[in-house]
PyMOL Python script that loads the backbone (N, CA, C, O; Angstrom):
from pymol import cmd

cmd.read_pdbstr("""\
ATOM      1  N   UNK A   1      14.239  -6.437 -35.510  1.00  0.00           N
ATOM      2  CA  UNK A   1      15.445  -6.947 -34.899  1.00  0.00           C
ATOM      3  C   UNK A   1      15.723  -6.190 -33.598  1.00  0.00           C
ATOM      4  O   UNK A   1      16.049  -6.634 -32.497  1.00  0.00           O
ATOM      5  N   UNK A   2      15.534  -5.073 -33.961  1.00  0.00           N
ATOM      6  CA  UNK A   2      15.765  -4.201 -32.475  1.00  0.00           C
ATOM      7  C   UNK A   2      14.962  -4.662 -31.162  1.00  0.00           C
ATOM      8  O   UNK A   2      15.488  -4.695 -30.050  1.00  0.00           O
ATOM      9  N   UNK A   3      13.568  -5.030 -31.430  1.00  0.00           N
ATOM     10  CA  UNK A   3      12.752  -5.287 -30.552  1.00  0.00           C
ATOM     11  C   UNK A   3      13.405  -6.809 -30.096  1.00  0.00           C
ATOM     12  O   UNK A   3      13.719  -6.894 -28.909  1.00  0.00           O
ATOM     13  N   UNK A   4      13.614  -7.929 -30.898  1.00  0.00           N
ATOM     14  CA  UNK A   4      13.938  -8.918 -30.841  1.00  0.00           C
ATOM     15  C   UNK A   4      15.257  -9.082 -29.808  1.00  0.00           C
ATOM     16  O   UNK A   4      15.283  -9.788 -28.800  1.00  0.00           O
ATOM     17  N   UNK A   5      16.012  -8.499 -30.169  1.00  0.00           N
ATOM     18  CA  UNK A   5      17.626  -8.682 -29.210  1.00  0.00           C
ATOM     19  C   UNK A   5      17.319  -7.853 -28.216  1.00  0.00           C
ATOM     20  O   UNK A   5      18.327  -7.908 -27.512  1.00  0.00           O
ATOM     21  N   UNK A   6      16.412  -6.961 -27.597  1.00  0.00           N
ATOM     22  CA  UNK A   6      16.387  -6.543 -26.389  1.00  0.00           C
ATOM     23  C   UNK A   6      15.323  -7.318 -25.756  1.00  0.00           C
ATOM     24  O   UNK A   6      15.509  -7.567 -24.565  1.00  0.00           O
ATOM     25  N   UNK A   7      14.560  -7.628 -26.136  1.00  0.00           N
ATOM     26  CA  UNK A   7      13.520  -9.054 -25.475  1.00  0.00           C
ATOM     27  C   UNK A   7      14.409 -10.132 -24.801  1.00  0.00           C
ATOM     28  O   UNK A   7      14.332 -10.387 -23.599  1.00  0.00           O
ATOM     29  N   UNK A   8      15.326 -10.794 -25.726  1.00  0.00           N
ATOM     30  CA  UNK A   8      16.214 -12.030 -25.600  1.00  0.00           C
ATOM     31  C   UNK A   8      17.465 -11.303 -24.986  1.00  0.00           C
ATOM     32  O   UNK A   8      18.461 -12.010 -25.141  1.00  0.00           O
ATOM     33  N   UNK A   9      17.748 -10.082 -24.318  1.00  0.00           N
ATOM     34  CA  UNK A   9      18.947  -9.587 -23.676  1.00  0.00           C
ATOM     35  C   UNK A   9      20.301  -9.825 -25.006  1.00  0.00           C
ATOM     36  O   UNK A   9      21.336 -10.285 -24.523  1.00  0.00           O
ATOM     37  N   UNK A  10      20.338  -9.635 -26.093  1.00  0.00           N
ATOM     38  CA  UNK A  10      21.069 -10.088 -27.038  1.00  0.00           C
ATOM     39  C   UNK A  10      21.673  -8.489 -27.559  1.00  0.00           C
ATOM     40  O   UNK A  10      20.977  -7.479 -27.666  1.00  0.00           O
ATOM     41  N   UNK A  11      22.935  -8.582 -27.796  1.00  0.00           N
ATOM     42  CA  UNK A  11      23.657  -7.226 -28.658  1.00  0.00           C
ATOM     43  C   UNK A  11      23.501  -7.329 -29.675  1.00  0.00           C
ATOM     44  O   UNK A  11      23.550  -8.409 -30.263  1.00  0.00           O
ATOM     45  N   UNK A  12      23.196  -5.920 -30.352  1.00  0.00           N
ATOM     46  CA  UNK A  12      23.952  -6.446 -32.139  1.00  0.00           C
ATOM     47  C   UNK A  12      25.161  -5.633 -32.449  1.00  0.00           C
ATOM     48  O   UNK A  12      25.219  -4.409 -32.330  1.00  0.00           O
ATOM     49  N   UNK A  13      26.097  -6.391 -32.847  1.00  0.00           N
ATOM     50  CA  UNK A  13      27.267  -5.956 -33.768  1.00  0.00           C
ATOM     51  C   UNK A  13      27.195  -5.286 -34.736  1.00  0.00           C
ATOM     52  O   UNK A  13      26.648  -6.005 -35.571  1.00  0.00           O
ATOM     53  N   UNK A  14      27.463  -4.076 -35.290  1.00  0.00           N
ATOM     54  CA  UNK A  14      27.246  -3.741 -36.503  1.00  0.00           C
ATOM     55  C   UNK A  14      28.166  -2.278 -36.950  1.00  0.00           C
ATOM     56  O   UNK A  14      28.509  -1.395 -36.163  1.00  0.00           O
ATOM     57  N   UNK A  15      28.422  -2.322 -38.341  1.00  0.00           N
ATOM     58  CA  UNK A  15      29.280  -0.967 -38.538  1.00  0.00           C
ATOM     59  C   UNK A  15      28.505  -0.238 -38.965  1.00  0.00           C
ATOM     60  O   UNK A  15      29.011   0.799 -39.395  1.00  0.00           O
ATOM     61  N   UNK A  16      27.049  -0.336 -39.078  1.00  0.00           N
ATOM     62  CA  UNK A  16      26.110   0.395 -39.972  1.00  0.00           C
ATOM     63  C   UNK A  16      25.814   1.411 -38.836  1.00  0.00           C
ATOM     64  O   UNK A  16      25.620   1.151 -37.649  1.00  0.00           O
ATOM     65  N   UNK A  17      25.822   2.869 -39.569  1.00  0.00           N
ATOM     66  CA  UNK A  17      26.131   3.639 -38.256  1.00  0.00           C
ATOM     67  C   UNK A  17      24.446   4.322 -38.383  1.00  0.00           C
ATOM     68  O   UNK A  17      24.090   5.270 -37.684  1.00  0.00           O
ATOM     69  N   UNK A  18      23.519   3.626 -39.419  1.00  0.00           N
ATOM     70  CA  UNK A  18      21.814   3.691 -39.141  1.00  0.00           C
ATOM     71  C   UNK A  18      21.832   2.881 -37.897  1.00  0.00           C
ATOM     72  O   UNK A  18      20.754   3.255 -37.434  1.00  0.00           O
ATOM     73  N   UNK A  19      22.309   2.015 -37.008  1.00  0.00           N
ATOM     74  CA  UNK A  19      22.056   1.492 -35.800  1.00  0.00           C
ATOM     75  C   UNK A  19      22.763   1.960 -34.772  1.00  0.00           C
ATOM     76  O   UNK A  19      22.750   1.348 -33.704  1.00  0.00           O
ATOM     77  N   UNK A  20      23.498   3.134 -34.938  1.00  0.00           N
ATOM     78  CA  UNK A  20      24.298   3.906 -34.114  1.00  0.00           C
ATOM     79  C   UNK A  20      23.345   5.350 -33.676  1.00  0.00           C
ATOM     80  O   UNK A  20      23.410   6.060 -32.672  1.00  0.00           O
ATOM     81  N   UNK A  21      22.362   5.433 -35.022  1.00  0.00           N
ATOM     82  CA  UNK A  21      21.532   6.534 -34.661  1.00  0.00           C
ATOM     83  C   UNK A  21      20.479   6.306 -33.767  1.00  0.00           C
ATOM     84  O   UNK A  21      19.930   7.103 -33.007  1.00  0.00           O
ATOM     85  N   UNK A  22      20.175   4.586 -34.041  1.00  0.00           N
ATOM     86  CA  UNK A  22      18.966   4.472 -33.864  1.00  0.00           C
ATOM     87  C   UNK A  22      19.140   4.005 -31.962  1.00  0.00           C
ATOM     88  O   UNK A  22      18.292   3.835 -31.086  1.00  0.00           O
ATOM     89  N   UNK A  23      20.576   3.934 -31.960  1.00  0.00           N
ATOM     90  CA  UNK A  23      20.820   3.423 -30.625  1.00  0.00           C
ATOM     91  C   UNK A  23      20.741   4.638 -29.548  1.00  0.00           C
ATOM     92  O   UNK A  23      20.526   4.455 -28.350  1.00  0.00           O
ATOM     93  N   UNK A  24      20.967   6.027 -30.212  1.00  0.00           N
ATOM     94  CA  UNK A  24      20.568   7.205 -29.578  1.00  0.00           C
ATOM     95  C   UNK A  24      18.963   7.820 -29.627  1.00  0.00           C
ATOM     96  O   UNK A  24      18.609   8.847 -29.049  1.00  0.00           O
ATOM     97  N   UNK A  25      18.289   7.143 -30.267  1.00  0.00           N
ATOM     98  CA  UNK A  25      17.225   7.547 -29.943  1.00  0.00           C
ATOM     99  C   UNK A  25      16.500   6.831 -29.533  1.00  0.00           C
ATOM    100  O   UNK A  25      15.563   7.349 -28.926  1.00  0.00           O
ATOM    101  N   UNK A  26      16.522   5.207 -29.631  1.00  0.00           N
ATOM    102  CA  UNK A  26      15.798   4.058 -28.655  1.00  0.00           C
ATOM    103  C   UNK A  26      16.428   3.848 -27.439  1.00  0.00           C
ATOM    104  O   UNK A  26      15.720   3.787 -26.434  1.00  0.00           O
ATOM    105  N   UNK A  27      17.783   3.709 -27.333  1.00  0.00           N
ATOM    106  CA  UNK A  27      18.336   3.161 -26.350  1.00  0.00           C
ATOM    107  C   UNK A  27      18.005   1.533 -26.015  1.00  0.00           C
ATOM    108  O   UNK A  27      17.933   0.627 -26.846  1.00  0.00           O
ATOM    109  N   UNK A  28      17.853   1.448 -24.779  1.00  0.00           N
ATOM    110  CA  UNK A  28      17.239   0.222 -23.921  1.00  0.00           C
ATOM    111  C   UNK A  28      15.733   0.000 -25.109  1.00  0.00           C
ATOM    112  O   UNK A  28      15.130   0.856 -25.758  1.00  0.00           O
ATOM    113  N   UNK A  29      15.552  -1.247 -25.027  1.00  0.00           N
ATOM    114  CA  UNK A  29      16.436  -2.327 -24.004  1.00  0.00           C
ATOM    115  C   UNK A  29      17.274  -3.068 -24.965  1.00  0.00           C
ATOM    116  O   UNK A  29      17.942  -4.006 -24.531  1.00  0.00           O
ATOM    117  N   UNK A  30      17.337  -2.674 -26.589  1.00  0.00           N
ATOM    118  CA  UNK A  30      18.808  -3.121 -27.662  1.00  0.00           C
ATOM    119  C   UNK A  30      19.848  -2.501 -26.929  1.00  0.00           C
ATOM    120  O   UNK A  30      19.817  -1.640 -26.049  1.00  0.00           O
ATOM    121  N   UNK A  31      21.035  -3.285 -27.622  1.00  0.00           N
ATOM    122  CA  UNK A  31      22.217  -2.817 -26.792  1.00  0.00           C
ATOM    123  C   UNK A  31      23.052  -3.225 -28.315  1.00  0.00           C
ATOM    124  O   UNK A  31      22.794  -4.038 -29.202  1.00  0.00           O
ATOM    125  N   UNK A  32      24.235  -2.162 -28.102  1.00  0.00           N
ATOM    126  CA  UNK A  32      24.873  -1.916 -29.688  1.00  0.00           C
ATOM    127  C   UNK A  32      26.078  -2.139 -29.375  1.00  0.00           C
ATOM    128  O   UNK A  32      26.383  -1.444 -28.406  1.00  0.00           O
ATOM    129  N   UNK A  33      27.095  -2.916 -29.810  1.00  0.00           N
ATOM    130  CA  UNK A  33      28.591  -2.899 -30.631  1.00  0.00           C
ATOM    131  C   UNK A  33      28.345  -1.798 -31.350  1.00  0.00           C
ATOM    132  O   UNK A  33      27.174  -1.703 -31.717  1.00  0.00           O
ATOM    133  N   UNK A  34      29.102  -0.891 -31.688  1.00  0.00           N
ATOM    134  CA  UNK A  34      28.881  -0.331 -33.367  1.00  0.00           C
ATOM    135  C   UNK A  34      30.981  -0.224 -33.270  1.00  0.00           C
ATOM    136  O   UNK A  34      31.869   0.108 -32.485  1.00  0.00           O
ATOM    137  N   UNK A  35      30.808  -0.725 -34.556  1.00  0.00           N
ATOM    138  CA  UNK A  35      32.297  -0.546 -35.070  1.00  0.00           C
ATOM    139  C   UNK A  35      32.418   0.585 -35.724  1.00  0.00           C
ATOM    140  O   UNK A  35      31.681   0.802 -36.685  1.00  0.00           O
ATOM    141  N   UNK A  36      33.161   1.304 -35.407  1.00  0.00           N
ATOM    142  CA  UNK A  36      33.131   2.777 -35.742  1.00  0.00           C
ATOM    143  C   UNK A  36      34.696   3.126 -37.008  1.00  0.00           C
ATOM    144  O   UNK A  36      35.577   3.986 -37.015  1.00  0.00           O
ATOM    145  N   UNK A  37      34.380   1.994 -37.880  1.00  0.00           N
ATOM    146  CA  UNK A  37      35.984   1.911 -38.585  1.00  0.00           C
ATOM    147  C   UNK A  37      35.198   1.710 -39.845  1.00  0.00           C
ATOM    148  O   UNK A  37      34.186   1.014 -39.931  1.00  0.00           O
ATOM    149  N   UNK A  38      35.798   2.433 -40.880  1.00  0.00           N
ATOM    150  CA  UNK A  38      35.529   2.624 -42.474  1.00  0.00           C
ATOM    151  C   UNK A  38      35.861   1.658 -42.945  1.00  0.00           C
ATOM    152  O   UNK A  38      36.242   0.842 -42.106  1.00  0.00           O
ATOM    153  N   UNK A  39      35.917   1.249 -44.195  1.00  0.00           N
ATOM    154  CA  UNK A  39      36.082   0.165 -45.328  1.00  0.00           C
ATOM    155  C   UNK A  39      37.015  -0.559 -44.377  1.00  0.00           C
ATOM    156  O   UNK A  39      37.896   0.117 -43.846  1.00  0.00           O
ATOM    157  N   UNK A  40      36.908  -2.151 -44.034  1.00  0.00           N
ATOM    158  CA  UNK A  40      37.343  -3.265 -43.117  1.00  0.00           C
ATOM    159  C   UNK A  40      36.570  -4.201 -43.698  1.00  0.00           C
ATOM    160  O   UNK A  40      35.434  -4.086 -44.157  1.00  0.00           O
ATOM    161  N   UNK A  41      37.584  -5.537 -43.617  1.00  0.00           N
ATOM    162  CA  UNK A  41      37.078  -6.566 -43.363  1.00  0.00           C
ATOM    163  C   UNK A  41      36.557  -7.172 -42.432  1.00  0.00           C
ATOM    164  O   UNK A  41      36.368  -6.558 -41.382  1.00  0.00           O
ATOM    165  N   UNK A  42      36.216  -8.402 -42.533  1.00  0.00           N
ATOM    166  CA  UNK A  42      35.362  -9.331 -41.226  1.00  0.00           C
ATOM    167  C   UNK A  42      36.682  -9.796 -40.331  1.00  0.00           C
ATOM    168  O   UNK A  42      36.709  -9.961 -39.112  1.00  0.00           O
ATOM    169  N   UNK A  43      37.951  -9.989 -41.440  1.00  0.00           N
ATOM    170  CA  UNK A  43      38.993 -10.363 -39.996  1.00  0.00           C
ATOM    171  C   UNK A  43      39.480  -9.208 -39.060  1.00  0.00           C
ATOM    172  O   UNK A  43      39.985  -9.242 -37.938  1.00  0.00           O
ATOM    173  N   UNK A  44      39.063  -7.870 -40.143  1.00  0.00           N
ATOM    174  CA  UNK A  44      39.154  -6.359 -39.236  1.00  0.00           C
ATOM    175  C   UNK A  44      38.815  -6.182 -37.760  1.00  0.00           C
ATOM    176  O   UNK A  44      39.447  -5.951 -36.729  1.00  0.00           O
ATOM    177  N   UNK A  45      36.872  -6.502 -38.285  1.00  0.00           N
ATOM    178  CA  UNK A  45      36.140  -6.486 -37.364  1.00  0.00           C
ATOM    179  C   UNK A  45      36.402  -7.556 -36.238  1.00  0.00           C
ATOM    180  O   UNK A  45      36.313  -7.022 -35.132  1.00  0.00           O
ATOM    181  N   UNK A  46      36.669  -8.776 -36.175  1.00  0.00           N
ATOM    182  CA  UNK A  46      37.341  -9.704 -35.796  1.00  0.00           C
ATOM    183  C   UNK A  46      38.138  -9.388 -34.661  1.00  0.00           C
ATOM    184  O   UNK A  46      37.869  -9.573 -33.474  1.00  0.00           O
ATOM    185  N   UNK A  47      39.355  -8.790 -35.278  1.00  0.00           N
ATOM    186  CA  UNK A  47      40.219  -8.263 -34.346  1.00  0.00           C
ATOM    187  C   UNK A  47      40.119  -7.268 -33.269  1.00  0.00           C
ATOM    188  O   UNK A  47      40.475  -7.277 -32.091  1.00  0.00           O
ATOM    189  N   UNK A  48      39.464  -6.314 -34.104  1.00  0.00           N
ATOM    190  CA  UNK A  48      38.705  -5.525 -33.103  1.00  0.00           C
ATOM    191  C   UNK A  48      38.284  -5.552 -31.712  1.00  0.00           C
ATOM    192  O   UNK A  48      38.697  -5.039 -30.672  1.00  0.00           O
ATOM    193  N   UNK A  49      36.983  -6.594 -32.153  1.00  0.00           N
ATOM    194  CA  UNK A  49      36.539  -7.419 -31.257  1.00  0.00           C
ATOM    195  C   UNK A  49      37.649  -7.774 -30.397  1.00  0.00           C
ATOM    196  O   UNK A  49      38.083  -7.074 -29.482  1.00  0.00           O
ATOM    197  N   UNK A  50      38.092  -8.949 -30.764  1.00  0.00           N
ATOM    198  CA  UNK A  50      39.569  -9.579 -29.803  1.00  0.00           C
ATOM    199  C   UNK A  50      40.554  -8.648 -28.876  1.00  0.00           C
ATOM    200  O   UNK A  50      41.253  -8.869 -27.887  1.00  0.00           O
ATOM    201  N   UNK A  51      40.294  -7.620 -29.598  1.00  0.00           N
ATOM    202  CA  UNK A  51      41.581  -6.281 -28.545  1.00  0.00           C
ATOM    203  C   UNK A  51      40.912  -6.158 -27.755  1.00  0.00           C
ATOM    204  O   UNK A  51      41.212  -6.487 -26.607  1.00  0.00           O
ATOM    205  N   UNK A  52      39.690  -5.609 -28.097  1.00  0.00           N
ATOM    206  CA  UNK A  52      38.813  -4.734 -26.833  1.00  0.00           C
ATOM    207  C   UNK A  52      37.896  -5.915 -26.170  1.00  0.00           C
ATOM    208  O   UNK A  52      36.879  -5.688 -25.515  1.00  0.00           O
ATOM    209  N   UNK A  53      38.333  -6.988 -26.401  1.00  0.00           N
ATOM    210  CA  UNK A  53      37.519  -7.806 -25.865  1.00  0.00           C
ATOM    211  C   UNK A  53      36.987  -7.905 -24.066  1.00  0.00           C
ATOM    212  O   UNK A  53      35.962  -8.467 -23.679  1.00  0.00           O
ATOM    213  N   UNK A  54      37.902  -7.267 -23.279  1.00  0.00           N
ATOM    214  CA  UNK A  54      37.518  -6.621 -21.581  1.00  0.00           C
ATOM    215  C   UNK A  54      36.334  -6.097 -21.394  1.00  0.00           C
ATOM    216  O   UNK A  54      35.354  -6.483 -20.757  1.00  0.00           O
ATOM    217  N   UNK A  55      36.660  -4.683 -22.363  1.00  0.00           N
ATOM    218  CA  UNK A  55      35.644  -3.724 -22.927  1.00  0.00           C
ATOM    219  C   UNK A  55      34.326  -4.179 -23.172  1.00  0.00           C
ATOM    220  O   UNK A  55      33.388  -3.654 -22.571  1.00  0.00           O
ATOM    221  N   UNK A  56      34.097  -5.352 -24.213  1.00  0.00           N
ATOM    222  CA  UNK A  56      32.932  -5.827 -24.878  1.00  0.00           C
ATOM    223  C   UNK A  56      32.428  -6.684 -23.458  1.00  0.00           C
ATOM    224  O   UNK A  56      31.357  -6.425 -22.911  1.00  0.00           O
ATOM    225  N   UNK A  57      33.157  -7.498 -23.071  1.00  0.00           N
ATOM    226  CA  UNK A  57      32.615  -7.813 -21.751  1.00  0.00           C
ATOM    227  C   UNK A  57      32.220  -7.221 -20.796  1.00  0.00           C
ATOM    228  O   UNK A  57      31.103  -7.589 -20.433  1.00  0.00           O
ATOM    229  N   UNK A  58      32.760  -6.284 -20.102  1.00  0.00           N
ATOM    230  CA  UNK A  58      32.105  -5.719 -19.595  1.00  0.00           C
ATOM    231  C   UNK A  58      30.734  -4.436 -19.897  1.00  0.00           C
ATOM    232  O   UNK A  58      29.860  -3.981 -19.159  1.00  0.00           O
ATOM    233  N   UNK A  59      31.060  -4.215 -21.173  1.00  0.00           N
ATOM    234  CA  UNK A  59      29.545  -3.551 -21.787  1.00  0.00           C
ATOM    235  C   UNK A  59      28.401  -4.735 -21.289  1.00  0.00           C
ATOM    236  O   UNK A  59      27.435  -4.519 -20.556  1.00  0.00           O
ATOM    237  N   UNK A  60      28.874  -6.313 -22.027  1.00  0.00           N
ATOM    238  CA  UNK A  60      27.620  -7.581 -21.578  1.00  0.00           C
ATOM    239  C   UNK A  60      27.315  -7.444 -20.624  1.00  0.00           C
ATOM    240  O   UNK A  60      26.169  -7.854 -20.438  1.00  0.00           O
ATOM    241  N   UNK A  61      28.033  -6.810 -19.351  1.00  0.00           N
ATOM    242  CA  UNK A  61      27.660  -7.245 -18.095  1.00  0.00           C
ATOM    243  C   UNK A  61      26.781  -6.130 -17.547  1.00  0.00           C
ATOM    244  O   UNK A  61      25.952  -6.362 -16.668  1.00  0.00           O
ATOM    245  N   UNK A  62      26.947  -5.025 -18.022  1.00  0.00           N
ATOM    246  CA  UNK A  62      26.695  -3.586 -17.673  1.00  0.00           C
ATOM    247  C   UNK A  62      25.024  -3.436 -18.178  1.00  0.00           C
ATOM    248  O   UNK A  62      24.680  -3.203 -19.337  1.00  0.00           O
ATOM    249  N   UNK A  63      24.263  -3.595 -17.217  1.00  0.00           N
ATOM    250  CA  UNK A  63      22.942  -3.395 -17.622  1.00  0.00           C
ATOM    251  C   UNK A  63      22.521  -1.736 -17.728  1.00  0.00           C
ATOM    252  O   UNK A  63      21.365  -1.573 -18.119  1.00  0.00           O
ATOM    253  N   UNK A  64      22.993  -0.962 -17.550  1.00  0.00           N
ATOM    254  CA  UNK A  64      22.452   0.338 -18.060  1.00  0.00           C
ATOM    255  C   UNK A  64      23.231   0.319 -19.523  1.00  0.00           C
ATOM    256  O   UNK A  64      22.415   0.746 -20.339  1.00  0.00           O
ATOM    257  N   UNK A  65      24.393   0.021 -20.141  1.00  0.00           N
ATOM    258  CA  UNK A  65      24.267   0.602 -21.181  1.00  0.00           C
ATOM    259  C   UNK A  65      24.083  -0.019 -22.328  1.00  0.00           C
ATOM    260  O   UNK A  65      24.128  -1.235 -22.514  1.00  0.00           O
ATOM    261  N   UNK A  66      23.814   1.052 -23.319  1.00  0.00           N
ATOM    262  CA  UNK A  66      23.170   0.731 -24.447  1.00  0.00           C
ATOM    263  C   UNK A  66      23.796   0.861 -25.533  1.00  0.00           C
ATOM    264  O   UNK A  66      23.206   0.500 -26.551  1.00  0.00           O
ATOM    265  N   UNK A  67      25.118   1.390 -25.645  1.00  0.00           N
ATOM    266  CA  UNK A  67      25.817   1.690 -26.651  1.00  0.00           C
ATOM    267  C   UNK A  67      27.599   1.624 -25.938  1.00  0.00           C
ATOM    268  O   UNK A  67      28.161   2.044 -24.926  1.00  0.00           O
ATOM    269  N   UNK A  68      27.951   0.886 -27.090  1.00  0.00           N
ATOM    270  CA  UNK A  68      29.741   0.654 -26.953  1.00  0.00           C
ATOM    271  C   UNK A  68      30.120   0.848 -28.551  1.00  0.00           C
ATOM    272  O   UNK A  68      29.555   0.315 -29.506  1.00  0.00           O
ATOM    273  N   UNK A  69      31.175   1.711 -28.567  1.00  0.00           N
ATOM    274  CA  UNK A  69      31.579   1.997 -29.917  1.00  0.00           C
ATOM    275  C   UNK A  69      32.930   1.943 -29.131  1.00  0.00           C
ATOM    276  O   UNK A  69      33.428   2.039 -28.010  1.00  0.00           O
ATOM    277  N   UNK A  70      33.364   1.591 -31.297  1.00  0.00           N
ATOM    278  CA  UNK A  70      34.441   0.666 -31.110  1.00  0.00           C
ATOM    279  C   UNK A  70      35.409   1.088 -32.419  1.00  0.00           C
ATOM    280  O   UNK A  70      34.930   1.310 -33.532  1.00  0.00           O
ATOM    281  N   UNK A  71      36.280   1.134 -32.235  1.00  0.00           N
ATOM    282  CA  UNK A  71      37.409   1.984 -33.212  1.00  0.00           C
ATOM    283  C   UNK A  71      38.445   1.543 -33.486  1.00  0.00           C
ATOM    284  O   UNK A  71      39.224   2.186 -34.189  1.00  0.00           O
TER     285      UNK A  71
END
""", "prot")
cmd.dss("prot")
cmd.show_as("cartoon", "prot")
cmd.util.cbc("prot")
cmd.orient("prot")
């Protein structure tokens, strides 16, 4: 998957913070959401999303980086 979404320029979303590690030691060319919030739901994560939604956009746009955490 990692190889896959940086081929296709694609993020992954995720609270699993094994892709938070792995985003510090691969970097480029995956690019990470990581939700950085304990036991949550999907409308949690949801919202999340929706607040910081500037934020998440401009991470999309931002070709150097590789990691956006999110709280």
């Amino acid at each position: 998957m990692w190889r896959f979404t940086g081929a296709k320029g694609f993020a992954i979303v995720s609270k699993d913070s094994d892709f938070g590690q792995r985003s510090f030691l691969r970097g480029h060319p995956s690019r990470l959401s990581w939700i950085r919030r304990g036991n949550c739901s999907t409308d949690d994560v949801e919202a999340i999303l929706r607040v910081r939604r500037r934020e998440v956009e401009a991470f999309g746009e931002d070709v150097a980086a590789a990691l956006l955490a999110l709280e």
